[in-house]
LONU-771415 format. One record per residue (C-alpha): x, y, z. Coordinates in pm, whole numbers, plus 50000, padded with zeros to 5 digits. Example, Ala and Ser with C-alpha at 12.3 -4.5 7.8 and 13.67 -1.06 7.14 Angstrom:
REM LONU-771415
+-------+-------+-------+
:     X :     Y :     Z :
+-------+-------+-------+
: 51230 : 49550 : 50780 :
: 51367 : 49894 : 50714 :
+-------+-------+-------+
//
This chain:
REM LONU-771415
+-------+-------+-------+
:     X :     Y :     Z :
+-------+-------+-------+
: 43837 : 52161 : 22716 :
: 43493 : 52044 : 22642 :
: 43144 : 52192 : 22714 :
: 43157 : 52009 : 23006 :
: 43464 : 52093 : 23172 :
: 43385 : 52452 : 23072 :
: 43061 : 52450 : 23258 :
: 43205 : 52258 : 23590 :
: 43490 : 52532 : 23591 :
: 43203 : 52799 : 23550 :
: 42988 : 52711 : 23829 :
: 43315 : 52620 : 24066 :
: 43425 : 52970 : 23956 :
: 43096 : 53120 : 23975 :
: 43036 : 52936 : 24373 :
: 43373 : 53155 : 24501 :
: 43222 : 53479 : 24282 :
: 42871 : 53462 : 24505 :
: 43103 : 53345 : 24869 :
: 43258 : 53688 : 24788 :
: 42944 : 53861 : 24755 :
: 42798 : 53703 : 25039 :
: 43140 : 53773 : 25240 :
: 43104 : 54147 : 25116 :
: 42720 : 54173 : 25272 :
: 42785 : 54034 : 25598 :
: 43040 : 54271 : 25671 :
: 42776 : 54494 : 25798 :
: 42534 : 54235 : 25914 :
: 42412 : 54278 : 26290 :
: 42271 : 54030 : 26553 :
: 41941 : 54123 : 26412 :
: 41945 : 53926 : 26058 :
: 42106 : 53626 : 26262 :
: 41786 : 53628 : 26491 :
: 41605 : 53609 : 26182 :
: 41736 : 53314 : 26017 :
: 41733 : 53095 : 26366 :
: 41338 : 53222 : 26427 :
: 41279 : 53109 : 26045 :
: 41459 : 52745 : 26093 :
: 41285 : 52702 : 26408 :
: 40921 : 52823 : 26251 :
: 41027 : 52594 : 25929 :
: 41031 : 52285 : 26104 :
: 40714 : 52356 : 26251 :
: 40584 : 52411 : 25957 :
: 40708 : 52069 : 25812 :
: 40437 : 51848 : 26119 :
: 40219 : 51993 : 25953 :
: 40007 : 51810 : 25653 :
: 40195 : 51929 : 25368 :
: 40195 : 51855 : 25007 :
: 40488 : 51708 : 24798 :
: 40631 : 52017 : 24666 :
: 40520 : 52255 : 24988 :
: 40764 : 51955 : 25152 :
: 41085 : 52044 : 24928 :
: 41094 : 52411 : 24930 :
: 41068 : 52349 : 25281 :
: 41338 : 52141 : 25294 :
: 41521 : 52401 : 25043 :
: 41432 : 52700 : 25258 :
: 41622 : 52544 : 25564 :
: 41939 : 52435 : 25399 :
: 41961 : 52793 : 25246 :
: 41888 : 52913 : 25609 :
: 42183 : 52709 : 25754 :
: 42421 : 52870 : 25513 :
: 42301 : 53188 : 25577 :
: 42336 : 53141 : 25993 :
: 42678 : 52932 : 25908 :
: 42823 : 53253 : 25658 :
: 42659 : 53524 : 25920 :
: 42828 : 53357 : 26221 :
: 43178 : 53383 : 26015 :
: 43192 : 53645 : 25825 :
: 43053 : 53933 : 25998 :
: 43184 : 54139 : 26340 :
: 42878 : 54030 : 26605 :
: 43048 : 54097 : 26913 :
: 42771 : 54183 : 27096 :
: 42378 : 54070 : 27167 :
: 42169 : 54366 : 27221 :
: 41909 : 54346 : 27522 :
: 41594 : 54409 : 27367 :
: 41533 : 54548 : 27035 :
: 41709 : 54408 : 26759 :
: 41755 : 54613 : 26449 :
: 41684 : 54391 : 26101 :
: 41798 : 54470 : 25777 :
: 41533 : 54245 : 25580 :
: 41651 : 54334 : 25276 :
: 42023 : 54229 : 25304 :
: 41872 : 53907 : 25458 :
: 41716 : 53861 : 25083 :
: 41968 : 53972 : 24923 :
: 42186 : 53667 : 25112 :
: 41944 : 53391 : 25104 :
: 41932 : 53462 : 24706 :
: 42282 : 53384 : 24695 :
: 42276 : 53117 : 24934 :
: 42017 : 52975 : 24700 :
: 42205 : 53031 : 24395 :
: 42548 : 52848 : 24556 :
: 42316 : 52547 : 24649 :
: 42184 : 52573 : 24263 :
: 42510 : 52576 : 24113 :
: 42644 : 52264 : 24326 :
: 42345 : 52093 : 24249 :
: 42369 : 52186 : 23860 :
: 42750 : 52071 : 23890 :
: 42650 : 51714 : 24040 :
: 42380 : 51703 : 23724 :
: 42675 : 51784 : 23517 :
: 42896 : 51490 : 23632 :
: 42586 : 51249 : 23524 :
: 42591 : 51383 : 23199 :
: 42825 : 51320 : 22896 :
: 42743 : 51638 : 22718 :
: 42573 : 51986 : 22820 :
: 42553 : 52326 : 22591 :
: 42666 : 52672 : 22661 :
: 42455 : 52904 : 22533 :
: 42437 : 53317 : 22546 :
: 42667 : 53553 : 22459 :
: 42961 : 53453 : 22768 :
: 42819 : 53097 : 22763 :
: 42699 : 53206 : 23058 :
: 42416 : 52927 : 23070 :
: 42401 : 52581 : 23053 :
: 42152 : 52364 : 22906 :
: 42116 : 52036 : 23069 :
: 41957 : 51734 : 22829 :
: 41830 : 51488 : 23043 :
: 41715 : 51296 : 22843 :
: 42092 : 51063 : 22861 :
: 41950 : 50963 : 23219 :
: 41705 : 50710 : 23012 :
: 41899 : 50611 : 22752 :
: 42281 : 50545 : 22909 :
: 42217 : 50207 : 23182 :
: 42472 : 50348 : 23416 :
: 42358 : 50730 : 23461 :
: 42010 : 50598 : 23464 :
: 42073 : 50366 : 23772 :
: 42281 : 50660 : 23924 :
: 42039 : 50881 : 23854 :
: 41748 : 50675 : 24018 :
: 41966 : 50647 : 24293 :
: 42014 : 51005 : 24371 :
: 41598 : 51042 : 24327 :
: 41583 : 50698 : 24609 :
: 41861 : 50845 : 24831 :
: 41678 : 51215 : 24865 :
: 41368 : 51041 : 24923 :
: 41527 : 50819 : 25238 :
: 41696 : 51103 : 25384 :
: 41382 : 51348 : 25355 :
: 41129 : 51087 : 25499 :
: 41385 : 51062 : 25871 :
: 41324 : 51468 : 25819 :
: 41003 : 51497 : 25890 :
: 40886 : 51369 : 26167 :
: 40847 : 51605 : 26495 :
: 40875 : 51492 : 26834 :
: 40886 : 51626 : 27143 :
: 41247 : 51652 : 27252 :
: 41192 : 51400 : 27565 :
: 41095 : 51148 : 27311 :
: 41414 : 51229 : 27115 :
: 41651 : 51262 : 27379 :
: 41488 : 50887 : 27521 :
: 41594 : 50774 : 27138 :
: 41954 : 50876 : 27183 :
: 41977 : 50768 : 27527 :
: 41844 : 50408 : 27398 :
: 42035 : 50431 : 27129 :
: 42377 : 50483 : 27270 :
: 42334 : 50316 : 27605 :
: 42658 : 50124 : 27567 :
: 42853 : 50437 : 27527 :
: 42906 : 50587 : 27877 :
: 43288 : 50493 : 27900 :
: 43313 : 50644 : 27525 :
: 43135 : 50933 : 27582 :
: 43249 : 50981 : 27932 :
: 43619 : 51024 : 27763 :
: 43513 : 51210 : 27468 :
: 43253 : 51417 : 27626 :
: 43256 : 51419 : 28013 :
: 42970 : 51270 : 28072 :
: 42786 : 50927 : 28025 :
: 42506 : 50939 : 27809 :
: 42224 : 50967 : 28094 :
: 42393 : 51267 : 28181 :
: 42407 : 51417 : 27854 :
: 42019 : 51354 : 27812 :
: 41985 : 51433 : 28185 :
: 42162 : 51828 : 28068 :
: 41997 : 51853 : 27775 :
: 41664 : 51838 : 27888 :
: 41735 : 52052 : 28148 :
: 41902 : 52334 : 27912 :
: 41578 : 52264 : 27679 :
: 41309 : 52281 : 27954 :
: 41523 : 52616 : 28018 :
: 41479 : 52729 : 27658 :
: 41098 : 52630 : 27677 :
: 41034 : 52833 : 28017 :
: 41180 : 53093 : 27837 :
: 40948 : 53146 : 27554 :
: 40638 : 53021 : 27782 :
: 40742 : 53369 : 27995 :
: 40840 : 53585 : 27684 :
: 40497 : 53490 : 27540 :
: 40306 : 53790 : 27706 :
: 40526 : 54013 : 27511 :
: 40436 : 53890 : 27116 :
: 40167 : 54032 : 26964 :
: 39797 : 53855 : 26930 :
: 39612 : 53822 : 26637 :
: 39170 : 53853 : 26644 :
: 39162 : 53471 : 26589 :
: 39368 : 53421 : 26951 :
: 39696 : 53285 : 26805 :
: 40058 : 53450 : 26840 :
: 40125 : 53612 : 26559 :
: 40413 : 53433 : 26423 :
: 40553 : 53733 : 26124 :
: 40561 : 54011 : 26372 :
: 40908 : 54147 : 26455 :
: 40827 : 54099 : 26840 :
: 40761 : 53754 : 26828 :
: 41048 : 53691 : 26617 :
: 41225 : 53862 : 26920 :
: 41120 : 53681 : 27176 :
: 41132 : 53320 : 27054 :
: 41514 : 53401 : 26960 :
: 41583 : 53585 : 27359 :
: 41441 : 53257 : 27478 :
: 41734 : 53056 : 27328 :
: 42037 : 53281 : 27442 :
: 42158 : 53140 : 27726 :
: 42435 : 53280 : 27930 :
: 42754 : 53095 : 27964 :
: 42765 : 53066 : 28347 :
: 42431 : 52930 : 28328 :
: 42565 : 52674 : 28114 :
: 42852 : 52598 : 28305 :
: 42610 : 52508 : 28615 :
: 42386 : 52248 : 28418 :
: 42698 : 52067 : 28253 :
: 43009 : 52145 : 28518 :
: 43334 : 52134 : 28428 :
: 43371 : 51755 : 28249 :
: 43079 : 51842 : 28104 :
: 43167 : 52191 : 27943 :
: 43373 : 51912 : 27694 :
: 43031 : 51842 : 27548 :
: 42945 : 52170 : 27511 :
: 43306 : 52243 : 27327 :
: 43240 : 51947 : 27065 :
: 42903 : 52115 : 26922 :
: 42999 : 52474 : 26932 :
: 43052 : 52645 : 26560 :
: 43415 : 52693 : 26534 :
: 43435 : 52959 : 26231 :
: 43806 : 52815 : 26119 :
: 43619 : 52473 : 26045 :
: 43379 : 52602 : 25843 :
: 43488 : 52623 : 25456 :
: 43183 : 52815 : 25283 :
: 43327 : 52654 : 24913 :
: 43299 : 52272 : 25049 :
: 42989 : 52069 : 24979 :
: 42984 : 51980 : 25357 :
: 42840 : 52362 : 25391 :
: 42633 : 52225 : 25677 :
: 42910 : 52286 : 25900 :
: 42588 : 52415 : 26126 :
: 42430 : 52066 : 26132 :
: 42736 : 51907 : 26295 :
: 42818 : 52239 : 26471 :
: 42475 : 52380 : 26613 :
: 42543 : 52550 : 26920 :
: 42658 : 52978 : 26845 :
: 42919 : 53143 : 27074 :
: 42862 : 53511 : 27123 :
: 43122 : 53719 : 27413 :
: 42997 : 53498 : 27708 :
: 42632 : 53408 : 27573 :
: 42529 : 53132 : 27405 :
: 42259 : 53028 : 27108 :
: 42057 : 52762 : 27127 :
: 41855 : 52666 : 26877 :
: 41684 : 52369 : 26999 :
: 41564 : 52201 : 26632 :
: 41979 : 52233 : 26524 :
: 42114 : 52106 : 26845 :
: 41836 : 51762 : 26881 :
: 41905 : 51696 : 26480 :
: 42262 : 51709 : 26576 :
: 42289 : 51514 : 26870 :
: 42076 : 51185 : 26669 :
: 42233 : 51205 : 26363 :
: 42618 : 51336 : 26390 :
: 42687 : 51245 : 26757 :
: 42807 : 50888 : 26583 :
: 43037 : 51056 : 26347 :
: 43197 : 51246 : 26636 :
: 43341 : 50889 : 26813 :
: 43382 : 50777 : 26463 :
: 43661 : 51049 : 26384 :
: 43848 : 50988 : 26739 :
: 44090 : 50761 : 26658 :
: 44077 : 50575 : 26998 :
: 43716 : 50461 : 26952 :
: 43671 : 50455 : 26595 :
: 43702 : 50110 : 26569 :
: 43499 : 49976 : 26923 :
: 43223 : 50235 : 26765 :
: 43198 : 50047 : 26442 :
: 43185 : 49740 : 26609 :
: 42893 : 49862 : 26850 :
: 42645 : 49995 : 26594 :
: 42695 : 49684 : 26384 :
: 42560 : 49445 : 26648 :
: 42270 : 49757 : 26719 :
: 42208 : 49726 : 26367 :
: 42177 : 49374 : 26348 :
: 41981 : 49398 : 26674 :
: 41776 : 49651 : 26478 :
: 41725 : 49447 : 26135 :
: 41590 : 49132 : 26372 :
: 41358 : 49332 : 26549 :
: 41188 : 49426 : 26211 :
: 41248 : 49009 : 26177 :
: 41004 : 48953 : 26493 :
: 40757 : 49256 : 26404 :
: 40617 : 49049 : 26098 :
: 40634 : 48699 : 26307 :
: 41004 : 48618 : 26212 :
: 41277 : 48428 : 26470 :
: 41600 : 48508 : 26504 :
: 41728 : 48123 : 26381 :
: 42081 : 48228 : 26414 :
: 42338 : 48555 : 26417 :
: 42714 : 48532 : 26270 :
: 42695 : 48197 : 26182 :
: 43058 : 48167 : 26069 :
: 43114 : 47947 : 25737 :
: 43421 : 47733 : 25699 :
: 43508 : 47519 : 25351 :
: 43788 : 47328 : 25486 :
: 44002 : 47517 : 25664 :
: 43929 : 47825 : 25495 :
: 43722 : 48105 : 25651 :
: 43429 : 48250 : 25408 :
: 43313 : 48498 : 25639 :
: 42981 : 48480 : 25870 :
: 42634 : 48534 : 25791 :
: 42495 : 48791 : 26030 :
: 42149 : 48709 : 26082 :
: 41911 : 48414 : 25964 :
: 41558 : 48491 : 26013 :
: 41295 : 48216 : 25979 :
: 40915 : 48163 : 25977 :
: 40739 : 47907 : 26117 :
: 40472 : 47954 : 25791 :
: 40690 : 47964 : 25526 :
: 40944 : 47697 : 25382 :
: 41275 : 47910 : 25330 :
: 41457 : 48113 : 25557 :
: 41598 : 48446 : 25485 :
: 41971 : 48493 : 25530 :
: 42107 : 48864 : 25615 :
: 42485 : 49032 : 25571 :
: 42432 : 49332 : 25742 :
: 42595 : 49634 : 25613 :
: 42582 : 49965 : 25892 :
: 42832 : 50211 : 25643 :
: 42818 : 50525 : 25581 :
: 42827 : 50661 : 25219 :
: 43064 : 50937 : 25102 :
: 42947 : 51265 : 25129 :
: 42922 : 51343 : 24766 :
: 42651 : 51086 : 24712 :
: 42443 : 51362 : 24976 :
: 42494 : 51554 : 24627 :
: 42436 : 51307 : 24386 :
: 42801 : 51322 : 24273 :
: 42755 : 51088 : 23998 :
: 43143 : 51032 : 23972 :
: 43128 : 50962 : 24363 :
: 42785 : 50698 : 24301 :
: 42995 : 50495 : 24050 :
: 43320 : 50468 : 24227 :
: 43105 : 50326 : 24502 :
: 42927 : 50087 : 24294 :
: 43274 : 49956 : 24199 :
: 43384 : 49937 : 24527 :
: 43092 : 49785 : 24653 :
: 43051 : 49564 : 24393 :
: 43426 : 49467 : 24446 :
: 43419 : 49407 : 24835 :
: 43053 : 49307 : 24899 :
: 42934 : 49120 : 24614 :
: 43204 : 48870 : 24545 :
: 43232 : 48756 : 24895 :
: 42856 : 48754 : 24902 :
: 42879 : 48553 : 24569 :
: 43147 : 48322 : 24752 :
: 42946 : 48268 : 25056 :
: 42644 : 48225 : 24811 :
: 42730 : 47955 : 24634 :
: 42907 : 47804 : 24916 :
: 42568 : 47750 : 25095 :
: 42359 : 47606 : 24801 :
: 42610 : 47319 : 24816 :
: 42628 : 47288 : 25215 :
: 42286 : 47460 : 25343 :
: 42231 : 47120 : 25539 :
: 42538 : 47139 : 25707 :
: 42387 : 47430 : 25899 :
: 42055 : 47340 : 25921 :
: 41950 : 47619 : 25698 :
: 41650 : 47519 : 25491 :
: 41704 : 47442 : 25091 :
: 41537 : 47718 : 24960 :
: 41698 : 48007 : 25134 :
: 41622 : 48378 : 25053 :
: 41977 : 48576 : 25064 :
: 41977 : 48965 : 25136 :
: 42222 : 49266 : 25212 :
: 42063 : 49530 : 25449 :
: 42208 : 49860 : 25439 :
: 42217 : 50146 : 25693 :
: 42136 : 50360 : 25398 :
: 42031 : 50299 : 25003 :
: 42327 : 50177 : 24851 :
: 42437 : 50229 : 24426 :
: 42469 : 49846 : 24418 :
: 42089 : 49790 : 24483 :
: 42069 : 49878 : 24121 :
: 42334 : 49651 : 23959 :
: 42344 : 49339 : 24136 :
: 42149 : 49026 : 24120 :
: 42103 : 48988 : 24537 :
: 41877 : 49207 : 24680 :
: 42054 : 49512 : 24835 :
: 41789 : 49685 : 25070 :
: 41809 : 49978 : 25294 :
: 41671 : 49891 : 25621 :
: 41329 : 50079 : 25583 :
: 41329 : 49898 : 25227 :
: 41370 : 49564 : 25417 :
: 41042 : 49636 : 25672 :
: 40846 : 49721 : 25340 :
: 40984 : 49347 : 25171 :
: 40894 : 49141 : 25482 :
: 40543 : 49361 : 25531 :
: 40484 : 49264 : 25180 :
: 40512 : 48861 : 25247 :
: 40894 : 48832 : 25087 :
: 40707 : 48848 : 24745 :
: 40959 : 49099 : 24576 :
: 41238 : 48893 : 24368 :
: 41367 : 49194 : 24167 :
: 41519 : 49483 : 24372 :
: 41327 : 49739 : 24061 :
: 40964 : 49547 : 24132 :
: 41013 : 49671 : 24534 :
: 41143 : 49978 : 24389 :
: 40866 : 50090 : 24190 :
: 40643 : 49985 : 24445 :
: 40820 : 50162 : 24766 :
: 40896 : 50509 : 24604 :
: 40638 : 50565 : 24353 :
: 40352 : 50518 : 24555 :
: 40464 : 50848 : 24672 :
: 40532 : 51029 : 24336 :
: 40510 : 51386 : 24285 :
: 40279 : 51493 : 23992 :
: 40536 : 51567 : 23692 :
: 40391 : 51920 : 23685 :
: 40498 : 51986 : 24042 :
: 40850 : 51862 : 23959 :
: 40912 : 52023 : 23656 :
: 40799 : 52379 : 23810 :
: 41050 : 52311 : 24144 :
: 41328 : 52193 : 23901 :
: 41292 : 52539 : 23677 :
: 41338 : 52698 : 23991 :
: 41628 : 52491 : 24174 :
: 41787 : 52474 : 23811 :
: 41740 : 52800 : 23668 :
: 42101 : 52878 : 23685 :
: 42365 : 53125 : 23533 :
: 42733 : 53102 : 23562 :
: 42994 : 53398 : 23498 :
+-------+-------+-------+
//
């Protein structure tokens, strides 16, 4: 085995070590040092409206993923059975003690995904109990570079949909617009149509809200007239506000309804502590305690926009009718952008024929009364594999292979096809042809189309179609938000400041 292996085994051996420890501490863990974790994800995000700089950003963003495996190992691990009335007792310390492994877990999967982009590490100490990452192979090998640059563009998207914080009748009017076409779907799956999911929701969350406004005579005031948000009492309160009782819950949703409720509630045999999908929570937000119920308003709204899609998409009835719906919304999405910067929607799945052979269909052609080409779309609404989440770099490059294997060949095809027969179409001569993706795909970096995410596509039309190599749009997207080196290299000494057993 080489240094590498070694190391990979290490940390995969050393991620089960800390599970036990954590397993070990929460044996004894109360209701108390849950209620702490759920106040500090609900302050957190908060926190994160708030003009923040770079770095302030991701240990933000760290502090809450350490937070959800805390709440997620809590909620399995130890014997709550009960939710006391009024005072809750807090063991800060084993709360520490918890996040620092929770921290240390997240570390050593994050090392592990650094270790997969590199060809060599070194073991040093006397149980080669450290490893010493050079990283300087990410500039000098092509293909960990590009994967490496990906990983850096691919945190960046996911962070920026992060931060923004709107009230939740804004957000519930998003998924409601967003899924209108879903009330037979989510009538089966979930008992109700989708105005009567937002038409709950807000109900349970005005409930939630009414809560804390009446609890608020009970937290402590400080001189300058605001709550006093690191006092135990407030802590309390905020956290009594969300427990709702299940009969309670039972009269907003009914029966049909109670489905819905079922399909976001943390099951603990789901979640697998060892698994890089140790977000179980995120998917999962709603706690079950006897006949009471946790709500924690921030989990369950994040949950409902961004994993309510991959709920139809794993029942096996709908999968494909799902697909097929938030490909025309994203198409529908992509031309909007089109008309925002003065662009018409010339033509959607214009189907190509050589002969009697099918090529496949463009899905969008967007043109500009101004400008003498027209720009020709394939849309592309797929998820990635969740290793990517992790920059997996053997995950990244099987993609690029696959992508590069079913996209860009019969991109190629069509390609060529058209600068042979554009007239036969009406398409103009000088044509400008794009993939959009859902998300920031491997193949943006190794391909000579341009392969844009759809927020990367709004920046190329805002910027007049000028870009003609995906790395000039890159440089000019991302860095203009670069994080002084100094800031990075002090957050990477302490994200990567890792031992292994």
């Amino acid at each position: 085995m080489d240094s590498r292996e070694i190391a990979l085994n290490k940390s995969k051996y050393e991620i089960l070590n800390s599970i036990k420890r954590i397993k070990e501490l929460c044996k004894n863990i109360g209701f108390g040092e849950l209620a702490y974790c759920i106040y500090y994800i609900h302050t957190g995000r908060v926190f994160k409206s708030q003009e923040l700089e770079s770095t302030e950003n991701m240990s933000l963003d760290r502090h809450n993923d350490i937070l959800q495996y805390t709440i997620s190992c809590i909620y399995k691990y130890s014997d709550i059975s009960i939710i006391p009335e009024h005072n809750y007792s807090i063991n800060v310390n084993k709360i520490i003690q918890i996040n620092k492994i929770s921290n240390h877990i997240h570390n050593l999967h994050e090392v592990s995904s650094c270790i997969t982009m590199l060809d060599k590490v070194t073991l040093v100490g006397e149980r080669n109990q450290q490893v010493k990452l050079d990283f300087s192979q990410l500039t000098t090998d092509p293909v960990k570079k590009k994967s490496f640059e990906y990983t850096v563009r691919f945190q960046k998207s996911i962070t920026k949909k992060k931060e923004e914080l709107l009230s939740h009748l804004i957000l519930l009017d998003k998924f409601s617009i967003k899924y209108a076409q879903y009330n037979i779907i989510s009538s089966d799956i979930f008992g109700l149509t989708i105005e009567e999911i937002k038409l709950r929701l807000n109900e349970l969350l005005n409930i939630c809200i009414d809560n804390m406004k009446y609890n608020e005579k009970n937290m402590p005031i400080l001189e300058n007239g605001n709550i006093d948000a690191q006092s135990k009492d407030t802590l309390i309160e905020i956290v009594k506000s969300f427990i709702i009782d299940e009969n309670l819950i039972f009269d907003i949703f009914g029966k049909n309804g109670m489905k819905f409720i079922r399909q976001f509630t943390f099951k603990r045999s789901d979640f697998k502590s060892h698994e890089l999908n140790y977000h179980y929570i995120s998917r999962k937000p709603l706690l079950k305690i006897k006949n009471k119920y946790i709500i924690t308003p921030i989990l369950l709204l994040d949950s409902l926009l961004n994993n309510f899609h991959y709920t139809i998409l794993e029942n096996k009835n709908y999968s494909d009718k799902h697909k097929q719906i938030m490909s025309d919304i994203f198409v529908n999405d992509i031309a909007k952008i089109g008309q925002k910067y003065c662009f018409d929607n010339f033509a959607t799945e214009l189907e190509l024929m050589e002969g009697k052979n099918r090529l496949g269909d463009i899905d969008l052609i967007l043109r500009h009364k101004e400008y003498d080409y027209d720009i020709l779309i394939e849309s592309k609404n797929h998820t990635v594999p969740l290793g990517i989440y992790f920059g997996n770099h053997e995950t990244i490059e099987k993609r690029r292979k696959d992508l590069k294997e079913s996209w860009e060949k019969k991109v190629d095809k069509r390609h060529r096809y058209l600068l042979q027969n554009y007239k036969n179409y009406n398409i103009k001569k000088e044509f400008k042809y794009l993939i959009v993706s859902r998300f920031p795909e491997i193949l943006s970096h190794d391909s000579d189309y341009l392969v844009l995410s759809i927020d990367e596509f709004e920046f190329y039309l805002k910027n007049n179609c000028k870009y003609l190599e995906f790395y000039d749009l890159y440089e000019d997207y991302y860095n203009k938000e670069e994080i002084d080196s100094k800031d990075v290299k002090a957050f990477m000494k302490d994200i990567l400041n890792c031992t292994i057993a």
